[in-house]
Structures are given as C-alpha cells and as structure tokens.
N, C-alpha and C positions, 0 to 999 in steps of 0.2 A: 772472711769467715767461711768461704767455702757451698756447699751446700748443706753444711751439718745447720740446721736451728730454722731452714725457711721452711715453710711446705711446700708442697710438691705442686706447682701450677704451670708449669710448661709443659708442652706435648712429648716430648724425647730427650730423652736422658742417655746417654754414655754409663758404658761398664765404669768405671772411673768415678765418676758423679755418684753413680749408686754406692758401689762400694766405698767412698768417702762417707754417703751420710750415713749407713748401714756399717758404719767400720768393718770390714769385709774386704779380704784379699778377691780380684777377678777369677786365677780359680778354682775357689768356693762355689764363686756365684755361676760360674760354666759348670762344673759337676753338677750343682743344684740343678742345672739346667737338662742334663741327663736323668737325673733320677725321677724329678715330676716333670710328668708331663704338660701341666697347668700351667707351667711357665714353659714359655716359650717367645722371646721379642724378635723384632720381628729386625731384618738387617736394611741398613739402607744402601747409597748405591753403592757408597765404598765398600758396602761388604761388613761393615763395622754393626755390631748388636745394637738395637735402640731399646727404650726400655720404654716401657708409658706409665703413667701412675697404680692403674692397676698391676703391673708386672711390680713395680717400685712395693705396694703394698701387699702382696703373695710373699717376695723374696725378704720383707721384714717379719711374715709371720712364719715361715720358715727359718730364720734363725732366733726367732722366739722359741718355737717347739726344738728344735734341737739343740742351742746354745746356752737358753734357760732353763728350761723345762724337761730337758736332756734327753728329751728322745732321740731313738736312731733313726736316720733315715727314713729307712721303712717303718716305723712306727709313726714319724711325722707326717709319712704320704697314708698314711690311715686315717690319721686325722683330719687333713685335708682331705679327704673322700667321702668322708663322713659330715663335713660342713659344706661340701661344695653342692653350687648351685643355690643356698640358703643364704636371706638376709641375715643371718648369726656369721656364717662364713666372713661376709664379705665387711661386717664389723666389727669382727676378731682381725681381720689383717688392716683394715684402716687403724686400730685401737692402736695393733703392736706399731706400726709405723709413727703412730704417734708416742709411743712411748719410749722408743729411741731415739726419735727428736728431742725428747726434753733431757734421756739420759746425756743427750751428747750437748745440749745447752749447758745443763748442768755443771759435766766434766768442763768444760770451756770454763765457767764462770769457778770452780774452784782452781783451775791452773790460774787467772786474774789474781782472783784472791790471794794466792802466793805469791804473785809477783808484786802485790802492794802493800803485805806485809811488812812493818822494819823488819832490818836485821837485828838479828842477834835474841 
C-alpha cells in the first residue's frame, strides 16, 4: 500500500514518500519549495530533501489551496501568511493532510471494488 492510507508517524520522509501520499509529481513539490518560503526540509547527508510531518502537512495544504480551491500561487502564499503562526493555521493543514489520506484510501478501495466485480 505504499504510504498512501497510513499517517504520518516517522520523523523523515523522502520527496518520493511525500509525493506518493500527496499524489504529486517531485517537481511540484521543489517549485512549491521556491515559492513559500514556509516550507523548507531540511537535507540529510546525502544531500537528499527530508521532509518531517509538519513540512508533510504545509505541502498538503498547499495543494489544497491551489489544486482544489484553485488559487494561484501567490494567492495561496496569502493565504498562508494570513494563517500563519495561528492554531487555525496549523489545523487547516493537518485537516487537508487528512483529507487526502482518506481521498486516496478511498480511490484505493474503488479500484478493489472493480477488480471484485463479475464480469460482464
């Protein structure tokens, strides 16, 4: 199953990781990484991005506001500037994280569903 459907309880996560449970190509989640400055993970020795669960729940409320809620960019780091540093902030991006865990439970459990369909 991947990391899509667990929550987020290990300290470091891989561009890879993230982008599998956040369906998200790596660079998405590298641009995002230029454009707010709020995310930023941090590299370990190889030089490779880590990601921690807070960075994990910024970069799902970020393709909340831009992916669903269709803002641009720059309309999304307004957003962000305007919740940040605020316990509303920081339970709008744990919410969205969660709410992509269940879409992609979800999406999982209807591809099942067709495969135990009969034919025909």
């Amino acid at each position: 199953m991947g990391v899509i459907g667990r929550e987020v309880r290990r300290e470091f996560y891989s561009i890879g990781e993230v982008c599998d449970l956040l369906d998200l190509k790596p660079h998405v989640v590298r641009y995002w990484e230029t454009q707010f400055p709020a995310l930023e993970p941090t590299k370990n020795r190889a030089g490779n991005r880590v990601y921690r669960a807070a960075d994990i729940e910024l970069i799902a409320r970020i393709r909340e506001l831009v992916h669903e809620e269709r803002y641009t960019v720059e309309g999304a780091q307004q957003q962000l500037d305007r919740a940040a540093g605020s316990a509303e902030g920081a339970e709008r991006a744990r919410e969205a994280l969660k709410r992509v865990q269940i879409g992609a439970v979800v999406s999982e459990l209807r591809e099942v569903a067709e495969l135990l369909e009969p034919p025909g």
